[in-house]
PDB file of N, CA, C and O in Angstrom, chain B, residues numbered from 101:
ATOM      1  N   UNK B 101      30.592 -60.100 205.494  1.00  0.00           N
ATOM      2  CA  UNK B 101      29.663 -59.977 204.401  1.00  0.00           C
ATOM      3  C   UNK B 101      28.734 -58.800 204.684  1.00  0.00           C
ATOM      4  O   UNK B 101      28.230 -58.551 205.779  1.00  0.00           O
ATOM      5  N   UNK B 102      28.549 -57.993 203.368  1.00  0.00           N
ATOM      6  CA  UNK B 102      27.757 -56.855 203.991  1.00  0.00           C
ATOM      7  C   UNK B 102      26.136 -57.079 203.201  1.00  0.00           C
ATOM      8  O   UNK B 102      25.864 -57.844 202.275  1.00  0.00           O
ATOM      9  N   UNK B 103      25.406 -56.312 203.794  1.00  0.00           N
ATOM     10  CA  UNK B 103      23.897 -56.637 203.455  1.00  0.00           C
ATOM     11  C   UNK B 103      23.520 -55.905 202.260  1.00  0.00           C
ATOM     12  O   UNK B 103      24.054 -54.877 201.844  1.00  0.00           O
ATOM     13  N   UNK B 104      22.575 -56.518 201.766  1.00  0.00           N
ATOM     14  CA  UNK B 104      22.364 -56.118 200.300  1.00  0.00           C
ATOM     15  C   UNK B 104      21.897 -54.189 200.973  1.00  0.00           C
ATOM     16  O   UNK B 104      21.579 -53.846 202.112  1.00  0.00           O
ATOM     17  N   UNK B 105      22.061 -53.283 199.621  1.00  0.00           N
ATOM     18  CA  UNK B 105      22.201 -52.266 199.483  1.00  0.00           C
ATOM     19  C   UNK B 105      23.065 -51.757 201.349  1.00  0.00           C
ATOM     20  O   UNK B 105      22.543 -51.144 202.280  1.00  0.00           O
ATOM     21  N   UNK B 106      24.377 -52.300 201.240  1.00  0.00           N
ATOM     22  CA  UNK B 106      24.969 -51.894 202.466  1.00  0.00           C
ATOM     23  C   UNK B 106      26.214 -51.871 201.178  1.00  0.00           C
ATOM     24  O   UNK B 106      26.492 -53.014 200.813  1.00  0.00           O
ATOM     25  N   UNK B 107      26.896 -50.896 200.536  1.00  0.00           N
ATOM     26  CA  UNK B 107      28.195 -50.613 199.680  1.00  0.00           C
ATOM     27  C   UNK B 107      29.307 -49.777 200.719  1.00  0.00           C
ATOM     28  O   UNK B 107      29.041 -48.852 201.486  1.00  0.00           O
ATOM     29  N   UNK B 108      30.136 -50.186 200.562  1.00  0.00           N
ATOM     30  CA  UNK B 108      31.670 -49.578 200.984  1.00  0.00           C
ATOM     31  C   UNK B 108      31.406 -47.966 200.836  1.00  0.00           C
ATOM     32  O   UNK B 108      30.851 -47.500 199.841  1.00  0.00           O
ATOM     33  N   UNK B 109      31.836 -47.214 201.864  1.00  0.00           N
ATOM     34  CA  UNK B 109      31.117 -45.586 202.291  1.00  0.00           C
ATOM     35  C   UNK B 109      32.844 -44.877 201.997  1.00  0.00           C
ATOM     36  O   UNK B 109      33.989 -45.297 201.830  1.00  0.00           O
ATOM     37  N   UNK B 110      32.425 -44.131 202.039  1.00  0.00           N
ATOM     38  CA  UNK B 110      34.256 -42.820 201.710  1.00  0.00           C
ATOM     39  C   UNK B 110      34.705 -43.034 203.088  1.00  0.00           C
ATOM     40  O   UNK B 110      35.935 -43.054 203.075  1.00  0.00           O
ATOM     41  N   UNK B 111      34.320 -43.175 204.078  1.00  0.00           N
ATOM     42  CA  UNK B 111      34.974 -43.817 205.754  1.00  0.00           C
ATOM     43  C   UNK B 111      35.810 -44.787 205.495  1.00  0.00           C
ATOM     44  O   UNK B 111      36.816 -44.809 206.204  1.00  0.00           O
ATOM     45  N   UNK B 112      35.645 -46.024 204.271  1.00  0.00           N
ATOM     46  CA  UNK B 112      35.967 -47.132 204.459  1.00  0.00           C
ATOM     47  C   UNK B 112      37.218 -46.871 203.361  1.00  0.00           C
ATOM     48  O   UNK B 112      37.637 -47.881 202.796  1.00  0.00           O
ATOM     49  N   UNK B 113      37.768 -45.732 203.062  1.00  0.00           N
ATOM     50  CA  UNK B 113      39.196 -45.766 202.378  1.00  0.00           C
ATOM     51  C   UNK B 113      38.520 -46.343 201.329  1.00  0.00           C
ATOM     52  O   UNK B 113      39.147 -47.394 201.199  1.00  0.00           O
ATOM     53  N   UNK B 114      37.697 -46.351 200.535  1.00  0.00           N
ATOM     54  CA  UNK B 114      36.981 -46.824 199.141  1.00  0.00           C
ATOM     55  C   UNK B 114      36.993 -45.417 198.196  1.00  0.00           C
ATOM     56  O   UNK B 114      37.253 -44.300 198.643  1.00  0.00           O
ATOM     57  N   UNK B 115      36.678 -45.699 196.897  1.00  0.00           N
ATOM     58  CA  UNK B 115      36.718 -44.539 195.768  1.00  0.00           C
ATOM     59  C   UNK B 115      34.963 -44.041 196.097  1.00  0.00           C
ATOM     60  O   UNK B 115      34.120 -44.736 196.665  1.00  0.00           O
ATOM     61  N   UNK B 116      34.856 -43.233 195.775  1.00  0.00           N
ATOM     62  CA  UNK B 116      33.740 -42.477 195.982  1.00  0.00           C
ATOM     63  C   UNK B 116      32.668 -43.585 194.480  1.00  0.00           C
ATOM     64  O   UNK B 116      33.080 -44.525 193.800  1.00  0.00           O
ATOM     65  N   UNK B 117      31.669 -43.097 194.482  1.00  0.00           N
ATOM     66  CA  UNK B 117      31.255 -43.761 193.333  1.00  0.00           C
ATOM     67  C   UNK B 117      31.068 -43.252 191.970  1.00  0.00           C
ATOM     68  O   UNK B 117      30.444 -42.196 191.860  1.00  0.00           O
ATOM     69  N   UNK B 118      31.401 -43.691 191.170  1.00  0.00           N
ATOM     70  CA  UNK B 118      32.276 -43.500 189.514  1.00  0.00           C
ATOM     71  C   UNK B 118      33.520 -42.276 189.677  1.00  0.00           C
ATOM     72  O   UNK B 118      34.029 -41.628 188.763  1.00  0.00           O
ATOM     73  N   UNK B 119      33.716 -42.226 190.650  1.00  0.00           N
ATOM     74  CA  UNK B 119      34.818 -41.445 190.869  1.00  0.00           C
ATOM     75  C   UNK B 119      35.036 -40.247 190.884  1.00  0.00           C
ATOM     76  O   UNK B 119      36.045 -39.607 190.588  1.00  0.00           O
ATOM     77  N   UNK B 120      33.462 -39.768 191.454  1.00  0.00           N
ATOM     78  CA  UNK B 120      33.320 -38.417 191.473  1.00  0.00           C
ATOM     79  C   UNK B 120      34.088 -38.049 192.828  1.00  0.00           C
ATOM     80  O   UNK B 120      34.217 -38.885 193.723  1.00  0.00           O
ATOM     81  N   UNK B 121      34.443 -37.127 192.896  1.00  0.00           N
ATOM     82  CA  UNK B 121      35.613 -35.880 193.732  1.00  0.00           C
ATOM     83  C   UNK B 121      34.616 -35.142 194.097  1.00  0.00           C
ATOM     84  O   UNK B 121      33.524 -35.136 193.528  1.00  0.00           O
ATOM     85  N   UNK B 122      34.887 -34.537 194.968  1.00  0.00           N
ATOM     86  CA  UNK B 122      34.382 -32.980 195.108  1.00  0.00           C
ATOM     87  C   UNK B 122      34.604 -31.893 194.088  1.00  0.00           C
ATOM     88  O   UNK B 122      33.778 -31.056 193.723  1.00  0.00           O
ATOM     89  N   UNK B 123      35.772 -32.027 193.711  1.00  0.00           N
ATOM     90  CA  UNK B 123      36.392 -31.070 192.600  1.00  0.00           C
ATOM     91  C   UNK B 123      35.599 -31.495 191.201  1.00  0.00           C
ATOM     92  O   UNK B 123      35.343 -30.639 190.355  1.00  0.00           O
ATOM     93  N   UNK B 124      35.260 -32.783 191.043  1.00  0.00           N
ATOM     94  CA  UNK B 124      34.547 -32.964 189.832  1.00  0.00           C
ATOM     95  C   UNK B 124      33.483 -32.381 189.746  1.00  0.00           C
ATOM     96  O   UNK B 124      33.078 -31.763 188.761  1.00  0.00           O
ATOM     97  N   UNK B 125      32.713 -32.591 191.203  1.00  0.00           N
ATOM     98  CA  UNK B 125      31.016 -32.299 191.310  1.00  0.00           C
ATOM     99  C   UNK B 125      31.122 -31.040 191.172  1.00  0.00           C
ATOM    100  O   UNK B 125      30.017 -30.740 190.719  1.00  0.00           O
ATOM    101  N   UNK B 126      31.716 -30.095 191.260  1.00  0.00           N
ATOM    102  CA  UNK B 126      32.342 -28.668 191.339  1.00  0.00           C
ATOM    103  C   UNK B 126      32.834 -28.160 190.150  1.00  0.00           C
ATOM    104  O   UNK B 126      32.968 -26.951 189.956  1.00  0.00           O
ATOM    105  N   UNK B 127      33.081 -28.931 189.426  1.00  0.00           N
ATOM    106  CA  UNK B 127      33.204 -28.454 187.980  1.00  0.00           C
ATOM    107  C   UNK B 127      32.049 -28.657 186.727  1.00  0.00           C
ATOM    108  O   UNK B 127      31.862 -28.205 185.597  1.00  0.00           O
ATOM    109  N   UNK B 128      31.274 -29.817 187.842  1.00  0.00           N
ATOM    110  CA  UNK B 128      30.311 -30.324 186.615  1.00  0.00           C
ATOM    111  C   UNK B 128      29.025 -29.226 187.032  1.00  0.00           C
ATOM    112  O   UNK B 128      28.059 -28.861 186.362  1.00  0.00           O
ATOM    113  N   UNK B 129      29.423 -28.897 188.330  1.00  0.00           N
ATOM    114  CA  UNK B 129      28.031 -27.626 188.683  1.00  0.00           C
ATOM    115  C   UNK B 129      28.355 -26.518 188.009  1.00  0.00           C
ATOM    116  O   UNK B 129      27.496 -25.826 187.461  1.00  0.00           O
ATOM    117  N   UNK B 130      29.510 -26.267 187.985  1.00  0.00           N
ATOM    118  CA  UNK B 130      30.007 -24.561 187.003  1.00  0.00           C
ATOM    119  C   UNK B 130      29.555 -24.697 185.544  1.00  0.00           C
ATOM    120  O   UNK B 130      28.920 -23.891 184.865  1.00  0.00           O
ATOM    121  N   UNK B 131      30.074 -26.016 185.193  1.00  0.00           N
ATOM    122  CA  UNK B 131      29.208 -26.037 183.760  1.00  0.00           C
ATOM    123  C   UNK B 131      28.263 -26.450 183.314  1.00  0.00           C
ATOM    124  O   UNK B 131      28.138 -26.645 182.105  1.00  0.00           O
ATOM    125  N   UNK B 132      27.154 -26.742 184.375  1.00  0.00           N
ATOM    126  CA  UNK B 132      25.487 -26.675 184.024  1.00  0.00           C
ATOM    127  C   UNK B 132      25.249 -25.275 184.547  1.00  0.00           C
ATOM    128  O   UNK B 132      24.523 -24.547 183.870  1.00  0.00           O
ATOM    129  N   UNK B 133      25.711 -24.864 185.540  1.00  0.00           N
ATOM    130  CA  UNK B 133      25.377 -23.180 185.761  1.00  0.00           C
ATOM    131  C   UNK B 133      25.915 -22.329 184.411  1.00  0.00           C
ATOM    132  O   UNK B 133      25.220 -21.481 183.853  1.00  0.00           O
ATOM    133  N   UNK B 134      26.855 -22.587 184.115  1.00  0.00           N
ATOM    134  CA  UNK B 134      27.319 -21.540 182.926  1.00  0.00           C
ATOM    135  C   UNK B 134      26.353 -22.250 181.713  1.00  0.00           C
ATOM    136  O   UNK B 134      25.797 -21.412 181.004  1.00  0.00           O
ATOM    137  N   UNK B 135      26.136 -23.356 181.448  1.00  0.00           N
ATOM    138  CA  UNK B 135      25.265 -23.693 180.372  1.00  0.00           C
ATOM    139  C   UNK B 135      23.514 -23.355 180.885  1.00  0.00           C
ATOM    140  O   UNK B 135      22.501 -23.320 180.186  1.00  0.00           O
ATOM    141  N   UNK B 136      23.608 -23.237 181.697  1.00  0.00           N
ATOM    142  CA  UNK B 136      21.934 -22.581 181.911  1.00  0.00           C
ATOM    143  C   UNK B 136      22.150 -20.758 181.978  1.00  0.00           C
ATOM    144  O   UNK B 136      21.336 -20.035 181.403  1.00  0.00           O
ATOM    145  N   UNK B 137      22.785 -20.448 182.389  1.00  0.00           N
ATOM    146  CA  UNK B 137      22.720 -18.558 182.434  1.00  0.00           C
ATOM    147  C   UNK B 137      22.941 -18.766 180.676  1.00  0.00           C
ATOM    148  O   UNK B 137      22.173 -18.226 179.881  1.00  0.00           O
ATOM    149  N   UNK B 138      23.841 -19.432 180.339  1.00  0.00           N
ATOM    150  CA  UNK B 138      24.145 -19.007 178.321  1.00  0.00           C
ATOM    151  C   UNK B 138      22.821 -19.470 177.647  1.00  0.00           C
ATOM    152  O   UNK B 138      22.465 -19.047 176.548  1.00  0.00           O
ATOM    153  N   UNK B 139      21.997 -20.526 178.514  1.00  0.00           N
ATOM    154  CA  UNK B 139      20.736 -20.153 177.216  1.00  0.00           C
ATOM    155  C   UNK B 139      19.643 -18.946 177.659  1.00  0.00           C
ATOM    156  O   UNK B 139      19.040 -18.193 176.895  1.00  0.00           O
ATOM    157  N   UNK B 140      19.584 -18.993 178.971  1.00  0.00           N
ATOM    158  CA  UNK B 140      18.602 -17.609 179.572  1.00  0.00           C
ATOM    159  C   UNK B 140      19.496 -16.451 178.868  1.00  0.00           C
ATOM    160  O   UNK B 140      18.659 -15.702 178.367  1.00  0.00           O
ATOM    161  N   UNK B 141      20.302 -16.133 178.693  1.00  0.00           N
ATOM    162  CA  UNK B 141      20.946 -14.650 178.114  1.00  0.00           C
ATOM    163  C   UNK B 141      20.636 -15.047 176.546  1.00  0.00           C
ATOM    164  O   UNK B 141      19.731 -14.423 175.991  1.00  0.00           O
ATOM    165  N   UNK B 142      21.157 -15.787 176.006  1.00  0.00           N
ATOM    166  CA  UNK B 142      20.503 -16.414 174.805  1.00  0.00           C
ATOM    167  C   UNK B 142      19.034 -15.552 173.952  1.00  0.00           C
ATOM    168  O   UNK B 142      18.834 -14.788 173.008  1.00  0.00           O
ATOM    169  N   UNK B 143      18.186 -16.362 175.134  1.00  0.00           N
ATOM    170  CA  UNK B 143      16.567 -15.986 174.786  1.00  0.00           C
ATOM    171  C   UNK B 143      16.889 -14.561 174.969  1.00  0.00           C
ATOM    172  O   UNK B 143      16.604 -13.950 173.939  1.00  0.00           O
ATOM    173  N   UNK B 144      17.281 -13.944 175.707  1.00  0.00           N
ATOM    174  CA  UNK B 144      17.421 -12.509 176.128  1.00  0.00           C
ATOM    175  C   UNK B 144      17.825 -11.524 174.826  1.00  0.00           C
ATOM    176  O   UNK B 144      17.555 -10.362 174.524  1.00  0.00           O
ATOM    177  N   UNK B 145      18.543 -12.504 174.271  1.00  0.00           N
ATOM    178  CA  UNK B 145      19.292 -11.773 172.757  1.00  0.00           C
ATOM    179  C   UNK B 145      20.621 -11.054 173.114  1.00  0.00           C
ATOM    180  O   UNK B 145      20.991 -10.026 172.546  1.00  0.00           O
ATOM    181  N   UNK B 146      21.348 -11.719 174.160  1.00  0.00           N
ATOM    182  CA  UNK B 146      22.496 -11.513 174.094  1.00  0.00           C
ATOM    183  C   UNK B 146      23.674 -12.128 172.925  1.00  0.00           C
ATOM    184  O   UNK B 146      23.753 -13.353 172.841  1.00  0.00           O
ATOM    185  N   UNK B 147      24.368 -11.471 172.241  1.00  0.00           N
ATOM    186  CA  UNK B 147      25.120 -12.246 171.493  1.00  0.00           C
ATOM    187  C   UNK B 147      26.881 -11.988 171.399  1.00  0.00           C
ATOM    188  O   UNK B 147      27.660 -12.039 170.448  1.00  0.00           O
ATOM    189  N   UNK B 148      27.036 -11.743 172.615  1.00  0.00           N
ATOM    190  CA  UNK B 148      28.503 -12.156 172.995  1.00  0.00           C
ATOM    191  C   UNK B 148      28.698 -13.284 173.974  1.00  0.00           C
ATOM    192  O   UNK B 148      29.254 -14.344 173.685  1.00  0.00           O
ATOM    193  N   UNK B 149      27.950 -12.824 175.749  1.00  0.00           N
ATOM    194  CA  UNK B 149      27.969 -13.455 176.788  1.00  0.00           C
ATOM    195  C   UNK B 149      27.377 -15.009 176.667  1.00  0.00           C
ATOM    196  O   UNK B 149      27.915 -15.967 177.222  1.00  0.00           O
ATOM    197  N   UNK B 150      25.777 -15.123 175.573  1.00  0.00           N
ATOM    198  CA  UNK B 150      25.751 -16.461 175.609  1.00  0.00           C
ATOM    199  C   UNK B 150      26.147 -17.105 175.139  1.00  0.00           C
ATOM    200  O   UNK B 150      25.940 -18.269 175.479  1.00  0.00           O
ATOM    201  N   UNK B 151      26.960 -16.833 174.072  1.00  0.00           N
ATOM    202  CA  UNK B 151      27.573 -17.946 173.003  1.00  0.00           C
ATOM    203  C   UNK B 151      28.810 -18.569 173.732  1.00  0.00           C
ATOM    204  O   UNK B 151      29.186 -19.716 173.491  1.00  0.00           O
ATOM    205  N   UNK B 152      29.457 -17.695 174.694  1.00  0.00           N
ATOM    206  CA  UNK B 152      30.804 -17.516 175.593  1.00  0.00           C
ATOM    207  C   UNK B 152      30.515 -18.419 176.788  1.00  0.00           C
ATOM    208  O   UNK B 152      31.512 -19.013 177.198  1.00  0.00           O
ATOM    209  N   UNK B 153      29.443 -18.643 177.399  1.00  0.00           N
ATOM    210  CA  UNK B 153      29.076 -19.118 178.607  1.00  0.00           C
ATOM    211  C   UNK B 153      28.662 -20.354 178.226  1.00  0.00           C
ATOM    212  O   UNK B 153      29.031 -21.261 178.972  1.00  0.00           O
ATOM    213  N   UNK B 154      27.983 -20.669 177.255  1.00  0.00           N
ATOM    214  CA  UNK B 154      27.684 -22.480 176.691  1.00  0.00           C
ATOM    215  C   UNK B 154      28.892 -22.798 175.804  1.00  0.00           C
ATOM    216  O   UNK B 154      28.973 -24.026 175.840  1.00  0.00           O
ATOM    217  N   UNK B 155      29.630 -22.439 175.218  1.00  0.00           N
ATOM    218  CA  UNK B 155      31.408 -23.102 174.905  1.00  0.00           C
ATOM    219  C   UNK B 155      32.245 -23.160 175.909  1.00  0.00           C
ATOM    220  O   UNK B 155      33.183 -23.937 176.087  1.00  0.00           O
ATOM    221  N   UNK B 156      31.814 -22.198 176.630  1.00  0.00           N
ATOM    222  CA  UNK B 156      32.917 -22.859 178.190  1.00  0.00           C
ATOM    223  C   UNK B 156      31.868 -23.905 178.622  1.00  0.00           C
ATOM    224  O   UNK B 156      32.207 -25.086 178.549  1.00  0.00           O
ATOM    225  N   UNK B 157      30.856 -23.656 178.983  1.00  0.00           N
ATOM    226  CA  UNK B 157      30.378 -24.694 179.341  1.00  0.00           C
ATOM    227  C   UNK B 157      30.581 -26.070 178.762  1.00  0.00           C
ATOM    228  O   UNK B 157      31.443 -26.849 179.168  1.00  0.00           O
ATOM    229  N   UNK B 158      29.769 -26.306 177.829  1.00  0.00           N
ATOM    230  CA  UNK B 158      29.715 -27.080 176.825  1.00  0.00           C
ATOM    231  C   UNK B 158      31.505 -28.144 176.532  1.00  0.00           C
ATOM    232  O   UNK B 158      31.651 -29.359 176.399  1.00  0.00           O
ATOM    233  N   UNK B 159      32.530 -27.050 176.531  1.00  0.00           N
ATOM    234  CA  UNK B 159      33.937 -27.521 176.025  1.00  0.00           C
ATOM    235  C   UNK B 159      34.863 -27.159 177.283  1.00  0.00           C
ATOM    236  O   UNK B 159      36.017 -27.301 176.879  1.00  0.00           O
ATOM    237  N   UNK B 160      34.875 -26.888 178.186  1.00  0.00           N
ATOM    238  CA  UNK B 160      35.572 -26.656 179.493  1.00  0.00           C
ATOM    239  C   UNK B 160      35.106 -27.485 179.986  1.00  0.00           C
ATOM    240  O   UNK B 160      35.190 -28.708 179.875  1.00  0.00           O
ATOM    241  N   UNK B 161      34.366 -26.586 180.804  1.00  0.00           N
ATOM    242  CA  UNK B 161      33.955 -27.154 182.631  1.00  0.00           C
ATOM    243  C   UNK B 161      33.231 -28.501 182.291  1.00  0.00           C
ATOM    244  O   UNK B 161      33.339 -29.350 183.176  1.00  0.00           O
ATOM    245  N   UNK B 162      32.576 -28.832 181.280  1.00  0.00           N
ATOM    246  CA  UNK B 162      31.786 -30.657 181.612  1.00  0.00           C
ATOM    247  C   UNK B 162      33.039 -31.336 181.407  1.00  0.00           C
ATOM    248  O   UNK B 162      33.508 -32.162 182.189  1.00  0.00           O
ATOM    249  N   UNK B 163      33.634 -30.911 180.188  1.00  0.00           N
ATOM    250  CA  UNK B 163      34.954 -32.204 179.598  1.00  0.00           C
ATOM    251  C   UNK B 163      36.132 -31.852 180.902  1.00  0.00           C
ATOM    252  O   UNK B 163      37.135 -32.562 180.826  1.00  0.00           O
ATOM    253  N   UNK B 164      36.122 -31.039 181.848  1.00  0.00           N
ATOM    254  CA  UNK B 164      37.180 -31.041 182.673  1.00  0.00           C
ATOM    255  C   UNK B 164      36.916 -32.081 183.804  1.00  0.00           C
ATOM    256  O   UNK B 164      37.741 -32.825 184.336  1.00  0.00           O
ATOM    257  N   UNK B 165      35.526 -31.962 184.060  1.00  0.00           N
ATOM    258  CA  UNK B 165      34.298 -32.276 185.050  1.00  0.00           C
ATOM    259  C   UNK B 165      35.172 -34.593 184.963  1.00  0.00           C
ATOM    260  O   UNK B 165      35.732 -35.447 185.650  1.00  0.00           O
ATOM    261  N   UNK B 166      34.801 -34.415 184.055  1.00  0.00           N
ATOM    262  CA  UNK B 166      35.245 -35.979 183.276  1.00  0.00           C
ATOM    263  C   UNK B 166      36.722 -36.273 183.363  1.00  0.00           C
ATOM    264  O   UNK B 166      37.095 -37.431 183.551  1.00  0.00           O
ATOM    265  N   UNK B 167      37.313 -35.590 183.275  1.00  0.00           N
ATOM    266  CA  UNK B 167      38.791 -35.720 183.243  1.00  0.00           C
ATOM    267  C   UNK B 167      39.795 -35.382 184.087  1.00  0.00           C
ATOM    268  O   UNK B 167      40.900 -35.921 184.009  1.00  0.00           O
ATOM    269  N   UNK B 168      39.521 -34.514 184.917  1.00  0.00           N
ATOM    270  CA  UNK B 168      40.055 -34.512 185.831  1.00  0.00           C
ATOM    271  C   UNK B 168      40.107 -35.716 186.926  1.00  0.00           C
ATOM    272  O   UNK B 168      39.097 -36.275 187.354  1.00  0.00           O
ATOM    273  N   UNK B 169      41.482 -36.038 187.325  1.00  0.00           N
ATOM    274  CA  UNK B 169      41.945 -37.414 188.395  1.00  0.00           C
ATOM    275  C   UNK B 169      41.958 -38.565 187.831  1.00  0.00           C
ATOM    276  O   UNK B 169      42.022 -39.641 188.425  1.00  0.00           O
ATOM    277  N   UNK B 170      41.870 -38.322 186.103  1.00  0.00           N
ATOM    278  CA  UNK B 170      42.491 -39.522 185.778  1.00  0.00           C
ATOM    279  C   UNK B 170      43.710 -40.078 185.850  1.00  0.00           C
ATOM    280  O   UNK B 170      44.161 -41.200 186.085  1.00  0.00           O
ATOM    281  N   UNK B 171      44.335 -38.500 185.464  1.00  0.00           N
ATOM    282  CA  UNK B 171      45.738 -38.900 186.062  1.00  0.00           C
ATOM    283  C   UNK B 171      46.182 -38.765 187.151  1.00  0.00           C
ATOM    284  O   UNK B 171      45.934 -37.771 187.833  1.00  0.00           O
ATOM    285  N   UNK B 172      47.111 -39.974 187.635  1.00  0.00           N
ATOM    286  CA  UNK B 172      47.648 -39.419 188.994  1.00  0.00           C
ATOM    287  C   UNK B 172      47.987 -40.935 189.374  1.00  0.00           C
ATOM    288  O   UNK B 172      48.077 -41.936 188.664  1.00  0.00           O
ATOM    289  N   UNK B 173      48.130 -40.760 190.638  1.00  0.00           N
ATOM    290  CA  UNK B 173      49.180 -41.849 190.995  1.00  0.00           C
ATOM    291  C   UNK B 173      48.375 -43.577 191.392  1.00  0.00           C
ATOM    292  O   UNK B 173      47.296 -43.509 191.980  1.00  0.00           O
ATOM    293  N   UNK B 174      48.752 -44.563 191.164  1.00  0.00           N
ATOM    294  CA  UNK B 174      48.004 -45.440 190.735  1.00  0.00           C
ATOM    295  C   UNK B 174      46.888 -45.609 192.108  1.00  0.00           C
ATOM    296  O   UNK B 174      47.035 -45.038 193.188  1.00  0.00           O
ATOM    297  N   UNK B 175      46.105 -46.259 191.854  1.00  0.00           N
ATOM    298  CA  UNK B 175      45.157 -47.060 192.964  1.00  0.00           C
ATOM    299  C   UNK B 175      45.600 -47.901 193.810  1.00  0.00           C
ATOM    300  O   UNK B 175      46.070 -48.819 193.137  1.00  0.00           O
ATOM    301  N   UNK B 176      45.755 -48.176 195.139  1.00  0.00           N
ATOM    302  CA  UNK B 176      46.583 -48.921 195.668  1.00  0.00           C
ATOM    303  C   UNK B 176      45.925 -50.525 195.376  1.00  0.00           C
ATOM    304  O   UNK B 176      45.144 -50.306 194.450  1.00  0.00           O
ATOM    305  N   UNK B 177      45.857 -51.763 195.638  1.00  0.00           N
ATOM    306  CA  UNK B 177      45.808 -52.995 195.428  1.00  0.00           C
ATOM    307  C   UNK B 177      44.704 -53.101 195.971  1.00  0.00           C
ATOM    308  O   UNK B 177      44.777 -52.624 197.104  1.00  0.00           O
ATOM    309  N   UNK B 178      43.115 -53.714 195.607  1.00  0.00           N
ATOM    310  CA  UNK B 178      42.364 -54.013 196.522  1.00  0.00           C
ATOM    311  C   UNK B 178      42.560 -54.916 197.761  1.00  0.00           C
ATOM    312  O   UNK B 178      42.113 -54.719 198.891  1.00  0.00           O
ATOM    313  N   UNK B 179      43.170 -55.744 197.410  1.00  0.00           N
ATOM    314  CA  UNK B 179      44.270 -56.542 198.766  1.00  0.00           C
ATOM    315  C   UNK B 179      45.307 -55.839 199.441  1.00  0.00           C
ATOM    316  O   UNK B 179      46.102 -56.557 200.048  1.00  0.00           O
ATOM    317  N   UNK B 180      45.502 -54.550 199.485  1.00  0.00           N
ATOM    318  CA  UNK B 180      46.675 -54.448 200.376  1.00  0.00           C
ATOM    319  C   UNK B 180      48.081 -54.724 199.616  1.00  0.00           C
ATOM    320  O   UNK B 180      49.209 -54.341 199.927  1.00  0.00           O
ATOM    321  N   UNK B 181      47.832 -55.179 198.982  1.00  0.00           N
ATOM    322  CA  UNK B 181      49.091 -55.698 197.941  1.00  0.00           C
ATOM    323  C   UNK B 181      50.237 -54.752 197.380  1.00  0.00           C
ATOM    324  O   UNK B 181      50.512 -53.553 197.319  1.00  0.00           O
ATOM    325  N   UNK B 182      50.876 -56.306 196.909  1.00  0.00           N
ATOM    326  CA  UNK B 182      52.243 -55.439 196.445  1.00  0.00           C
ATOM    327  C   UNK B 182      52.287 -55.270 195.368  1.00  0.00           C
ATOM    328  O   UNK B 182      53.230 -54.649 194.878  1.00  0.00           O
TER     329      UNK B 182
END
């Protein structure tokens, strides 16, 4: 039995928590970085680069951020199981 706020660690062969990856956290940082430089160029009065940098943002890198490792090969059994 483990002690209250004592949760299963990435050591213990457990899923990370909500199933963030490295690769997720890594995609979800590219697209708050690209959605923060697209509104600073924005204010700037850029009107190619920011509109370009918050739709990738915005429609890439967050919705990839989310979706990526859904697919793939199943979860093994919390028992060990068959």
């Amino acid at each position: 039995m483990t002690r209250t706020g004592e949760g299963p660690t990435a050591s213990d062969g457990e899923r990370p928590p909500f199933g963030l990856r490295p690769l997720n956290v890594g995609l979800l940082a590219s697209g708050l970085l690209a959605i923060a430089a697209g509104y600073v160029l924005l204010g700037r009065g850029s009107t190619v680069a920011a509109p370009l940098l918050l739709v990738a943002g915005y429609a890439v890198f967050v919705p990839a951020a989310l979706l990526v490792g859904l697919r793939g090969a199943p979860e093994p059994d919390e028992h060990g199981g068959e």
